[in-house]
Structures are given as C-alpha cells and as structure tokens.
C-alpha positions as CSV (number, residue, x, y, z in Angstrom):
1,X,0.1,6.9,10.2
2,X,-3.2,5.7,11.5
3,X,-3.9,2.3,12.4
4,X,-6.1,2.0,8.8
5,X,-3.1,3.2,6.4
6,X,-0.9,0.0,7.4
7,X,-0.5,-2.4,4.3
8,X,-2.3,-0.1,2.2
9,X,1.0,0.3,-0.3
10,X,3.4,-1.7,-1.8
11,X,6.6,1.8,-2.2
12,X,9.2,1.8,-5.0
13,X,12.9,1.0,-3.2
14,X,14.4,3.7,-1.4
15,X,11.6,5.3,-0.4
16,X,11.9,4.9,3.4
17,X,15.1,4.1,5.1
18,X,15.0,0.7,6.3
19,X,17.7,0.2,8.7
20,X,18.5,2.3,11.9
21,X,16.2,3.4,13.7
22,X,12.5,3.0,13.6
23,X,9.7,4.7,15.1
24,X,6.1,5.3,13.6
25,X,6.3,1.7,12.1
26,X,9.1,-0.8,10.5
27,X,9.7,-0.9,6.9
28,X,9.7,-4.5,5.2
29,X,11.9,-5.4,1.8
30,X,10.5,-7.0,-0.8
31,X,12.9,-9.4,-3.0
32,X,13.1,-7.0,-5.6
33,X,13.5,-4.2,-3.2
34,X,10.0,-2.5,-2.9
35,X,9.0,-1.5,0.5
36,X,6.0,-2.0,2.4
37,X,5.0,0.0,5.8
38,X,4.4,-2.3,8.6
39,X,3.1,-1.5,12.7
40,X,5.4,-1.8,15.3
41,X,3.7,-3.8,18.6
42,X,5.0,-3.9,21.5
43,X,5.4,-7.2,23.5
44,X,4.7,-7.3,27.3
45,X,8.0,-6.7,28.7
46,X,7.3,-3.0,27.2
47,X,11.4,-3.1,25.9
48,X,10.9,-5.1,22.8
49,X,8.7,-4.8,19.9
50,X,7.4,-6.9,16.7
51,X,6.5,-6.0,13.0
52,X,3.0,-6.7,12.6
53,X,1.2,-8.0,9.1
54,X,-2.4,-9.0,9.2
55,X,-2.6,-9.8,5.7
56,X,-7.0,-9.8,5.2
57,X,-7.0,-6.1,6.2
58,X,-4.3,-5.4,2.9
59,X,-5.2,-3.9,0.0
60,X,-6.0,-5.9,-2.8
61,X,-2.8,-4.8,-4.8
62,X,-0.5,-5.3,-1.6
63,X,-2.3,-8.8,-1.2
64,X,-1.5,-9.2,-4.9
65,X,1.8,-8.4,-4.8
66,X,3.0,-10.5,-1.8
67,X,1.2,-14.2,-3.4
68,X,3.1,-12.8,-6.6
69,X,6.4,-12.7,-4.7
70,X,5.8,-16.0,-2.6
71,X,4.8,-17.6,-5.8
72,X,8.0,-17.1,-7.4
73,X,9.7,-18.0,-4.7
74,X,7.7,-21.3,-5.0
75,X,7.7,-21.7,-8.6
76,X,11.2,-24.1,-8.3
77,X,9.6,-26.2,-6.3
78,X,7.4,-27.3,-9.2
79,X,4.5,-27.2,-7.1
80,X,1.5,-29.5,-7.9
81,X,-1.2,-28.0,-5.3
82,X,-1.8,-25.4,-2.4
83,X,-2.8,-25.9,1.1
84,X,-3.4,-22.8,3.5
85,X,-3.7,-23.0,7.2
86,X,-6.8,-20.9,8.6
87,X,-7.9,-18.3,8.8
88,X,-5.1,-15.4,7.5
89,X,-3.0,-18.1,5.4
90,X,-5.9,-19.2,3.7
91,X,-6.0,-15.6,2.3
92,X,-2.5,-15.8,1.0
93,X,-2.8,-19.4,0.1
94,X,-5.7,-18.7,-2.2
95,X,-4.2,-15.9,-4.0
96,X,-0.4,-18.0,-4.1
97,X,-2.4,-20.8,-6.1
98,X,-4.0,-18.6,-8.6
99,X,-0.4,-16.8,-8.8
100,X,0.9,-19.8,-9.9
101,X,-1.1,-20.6,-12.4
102,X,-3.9,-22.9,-10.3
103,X,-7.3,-23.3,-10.7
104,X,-8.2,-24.2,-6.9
105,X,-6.4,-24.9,-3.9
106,X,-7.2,-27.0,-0.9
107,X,-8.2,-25.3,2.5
108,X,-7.6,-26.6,6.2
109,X,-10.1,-25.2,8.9
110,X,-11.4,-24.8,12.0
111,X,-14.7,-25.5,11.4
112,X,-16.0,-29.2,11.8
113,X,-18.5,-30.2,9.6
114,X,-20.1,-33.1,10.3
115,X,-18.5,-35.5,7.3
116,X,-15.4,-34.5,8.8
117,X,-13.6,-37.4,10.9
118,X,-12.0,-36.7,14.4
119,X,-8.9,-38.8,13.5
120,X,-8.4,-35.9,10.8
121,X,-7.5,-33.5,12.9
122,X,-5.0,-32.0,15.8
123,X,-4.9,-29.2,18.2
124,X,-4.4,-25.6,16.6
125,X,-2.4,-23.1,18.5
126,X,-1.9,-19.2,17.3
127,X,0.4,-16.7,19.2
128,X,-1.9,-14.6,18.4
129,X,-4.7,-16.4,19.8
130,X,-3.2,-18.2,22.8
131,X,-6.8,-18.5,24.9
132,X,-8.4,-20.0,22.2
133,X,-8.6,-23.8,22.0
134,X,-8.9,-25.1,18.3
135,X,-8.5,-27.9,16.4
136,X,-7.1,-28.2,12.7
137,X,-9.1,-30.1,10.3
138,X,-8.9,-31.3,6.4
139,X,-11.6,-32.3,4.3
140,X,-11.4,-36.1,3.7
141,X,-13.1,-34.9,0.3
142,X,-9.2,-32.8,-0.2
143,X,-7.3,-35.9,0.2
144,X,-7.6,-36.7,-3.2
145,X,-6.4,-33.8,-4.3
146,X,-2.8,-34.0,-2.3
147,X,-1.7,-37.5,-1.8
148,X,1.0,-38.0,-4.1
149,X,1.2,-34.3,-4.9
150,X,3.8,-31.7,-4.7
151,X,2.2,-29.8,-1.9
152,X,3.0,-26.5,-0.5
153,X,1.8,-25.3,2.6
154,X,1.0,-21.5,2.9
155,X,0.3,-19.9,5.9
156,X,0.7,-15.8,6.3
157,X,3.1,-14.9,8.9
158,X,5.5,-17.9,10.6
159,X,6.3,-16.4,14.0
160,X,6.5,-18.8,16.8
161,X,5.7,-22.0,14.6
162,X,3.4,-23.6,16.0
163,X,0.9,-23.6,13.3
164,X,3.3,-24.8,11.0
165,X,3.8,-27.5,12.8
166,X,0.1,-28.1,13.8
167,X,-0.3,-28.4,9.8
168,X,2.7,-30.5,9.4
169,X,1.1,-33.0,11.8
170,X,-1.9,-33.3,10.4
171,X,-0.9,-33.6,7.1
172,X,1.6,-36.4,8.1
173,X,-1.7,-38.3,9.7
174,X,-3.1,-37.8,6.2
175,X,0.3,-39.1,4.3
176,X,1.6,-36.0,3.1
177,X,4.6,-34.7,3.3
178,X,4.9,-30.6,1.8
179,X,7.8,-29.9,-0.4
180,X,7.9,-26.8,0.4
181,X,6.5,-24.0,3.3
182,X,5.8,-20.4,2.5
183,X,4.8,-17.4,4.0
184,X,4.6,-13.6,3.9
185,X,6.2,-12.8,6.6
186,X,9.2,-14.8,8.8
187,X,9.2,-13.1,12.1
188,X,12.4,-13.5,14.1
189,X,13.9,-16.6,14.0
190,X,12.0,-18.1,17.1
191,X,10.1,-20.0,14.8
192,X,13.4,-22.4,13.5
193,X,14.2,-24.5,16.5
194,X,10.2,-25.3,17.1
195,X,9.5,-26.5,13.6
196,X,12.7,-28.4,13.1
197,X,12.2,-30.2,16.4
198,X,9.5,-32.1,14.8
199,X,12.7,-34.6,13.4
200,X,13.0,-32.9,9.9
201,X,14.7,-30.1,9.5
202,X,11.4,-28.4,7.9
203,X,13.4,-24.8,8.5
204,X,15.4,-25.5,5.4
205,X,12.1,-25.9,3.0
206,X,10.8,-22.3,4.2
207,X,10.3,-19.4,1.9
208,X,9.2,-16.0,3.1
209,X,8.8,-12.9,1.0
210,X,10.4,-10.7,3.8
211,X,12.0,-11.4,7.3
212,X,11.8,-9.0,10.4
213,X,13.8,-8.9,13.8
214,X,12.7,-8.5,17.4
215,X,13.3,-4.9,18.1
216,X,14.5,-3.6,21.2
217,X,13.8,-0.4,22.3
218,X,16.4,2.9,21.7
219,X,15.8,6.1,22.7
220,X,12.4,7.6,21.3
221,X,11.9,4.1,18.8
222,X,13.1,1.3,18.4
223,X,16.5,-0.6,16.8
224,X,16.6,-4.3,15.1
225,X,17.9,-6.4,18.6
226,X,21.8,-8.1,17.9
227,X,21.8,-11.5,17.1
C-alpha cells in the first residue's frame, strides 16, 4: 500500500485475515466485524511495532463510520453533550456529536485567546508530540454548556493516556466529571494503569471502536506480542 491508501476504506468482514501474522499493515475489527487497514510503525527498539490511525487524513466515509460506531457505543450512556480533546479528537468528537443526534459540541484547545483564564487550563502532553510543551484550555463561554451535563469526552486514539488525563483534570478544575470516555482507537493496554491512577478507576468508563496490541517482530512481519 502507499502511505496515502491507509484509512481510505472501511472492508466487508473477512476480507483480510486479521490474526497471525502481519506485514504490509495491521487489520483493525470493527464491532460489527468490518475491517479497516491500518500502518504498522515501528517503535525505537526496532523489535516492536504499533497500529497507527491518524483519523483527519481518513476518508470522509471511514470518518463517518468510526463516530457512527463510537456513537453507539455511547448511546447507553444517555449522553447530554460532547467534549473533544485537540487537535485529532476534536475531529471525531465533532462527527460523534452529530452521530448522536447533537446540534453542537464543545471543543478544548490549545489555543489561548485572550478571554480565556490561566486557571482554566493544564499542561497537555501527546506521545506523539513529546517536545512540544502545550497547555489545555476550555472556553469559560463552554462551561455552560457542561456543568451538570452528561458529558463524554472524545479523543481519537487513547495510547499512553496522558491526554485523557490532561482532560480529565481540567475538566475536574471546571466541575465536571465525564460519564463516559471514547475513542477510535485503544492502543495496547499501557494507557489503563495511567488514567486509573488518577484515584478513579476512569479505565472502566472507556469505550473504543477497536483495540490493537504491541506487536513484536517475527520473521519477515510482525505477530500481536503475549500478554
């Protein structure tokens, strides 16, 4: 595949095999079995691997179908109003709120304006982004809109947690407390022990629409790594 074809197309079951071994990319279930083609990167050590998703470079119909999922996954959770973390989950968060039925949804950011208040905001960390320092902020104007709300948080891929919890805490500054946590994609289970160190045990509120392993390498690809 080239780089450009990954996320392209959401596949009818069946159509790739999804467990052995793995080798031009990793193939992610859906809930109702449909299969979507994700890149394999490699970590540092060069012996173990991740499934990638970078949800804003989907097609529209892949997009579509993973808020579609999550938002079903949501929809017992009787969910009052979105939240998305920046910048990818705001993607999925968007299209989650209008899946369920919404009519707007309430972004965090990065970007200060100048109404916003310093007190309304905490550091941001990405493991994608390690280098960069950031800082999570809410609209005071959006405060409205989720105290005393059934919120859920959205962000696109969970993977080591810590923006999770860099939402969780600045939503607890602000009150709030989500009822529920989604995502796209739940990478490994590094992220559990992080977030539910934060007193709660947040891990049990956490939907995904698919889960995928560290991958150690085996042979000429690449095999799901024993728990």
């Amino acid at each position: 595949m080239q780089p450009h074809d990954f996320w392209q197309e959401i596949h009818p079951p069946h159509s790739f095999d999804a467990s052995g071994e793995f080798h031009d990319f990793y193939v992610a279930e859906l809930p109702d079995g449909r299969q979507l083609r994700l890149p394999i990167r490699v970590l540092a050590d060069g012996n173990h691997a991740l499934a990638s998703l970078i949800i804003n470079q989907a097609s529209f119909s892949v997009q579509e179908a993973l808020a579609e999922a999550l938002a079903a996954g949501l929809a017992a959770h009787d969910v009052d109003v979105v939240t998305g973390l920046p910048t990818l989950g705001l993607t999925l968060a968007s299209a989650v709120a209008r899946a369920l039925g919404h009519q707007r949804y309430a972004p965090l950011g990065t970007s200060r304006k100048f109404w916003y208040r310093e007190d309304l905001s905490v550091a941001l960390s990405s493991i994608t982004t390690p280098d960069q320092e950031k800082r999570l902020y809410i609209d005071p104007r959006m405060l409205p809109l989720l105290r005393g709300r059934r919120v859920a948080l959205i962000d696109d891929v969970i993977s080591s947690g810590a923006s999770i919890v860099s939402g969780l805490e600045l939503l607890a500054a602000c009150g709030i407390e989500p009822v529920v946590i989604g995502a796209a994609m739940l990478q490994s289970e590094r992220w559990r022990e992080r977030i539910d160190a934060t007193g709660k045990a947040w891990s049990e509120r956490i939907i995904g629409v698919f889960s995928t392993p560290i991958l150690e390498r085996s042979g000429s690809g690449w095999r799901q790594r024993p728990a």
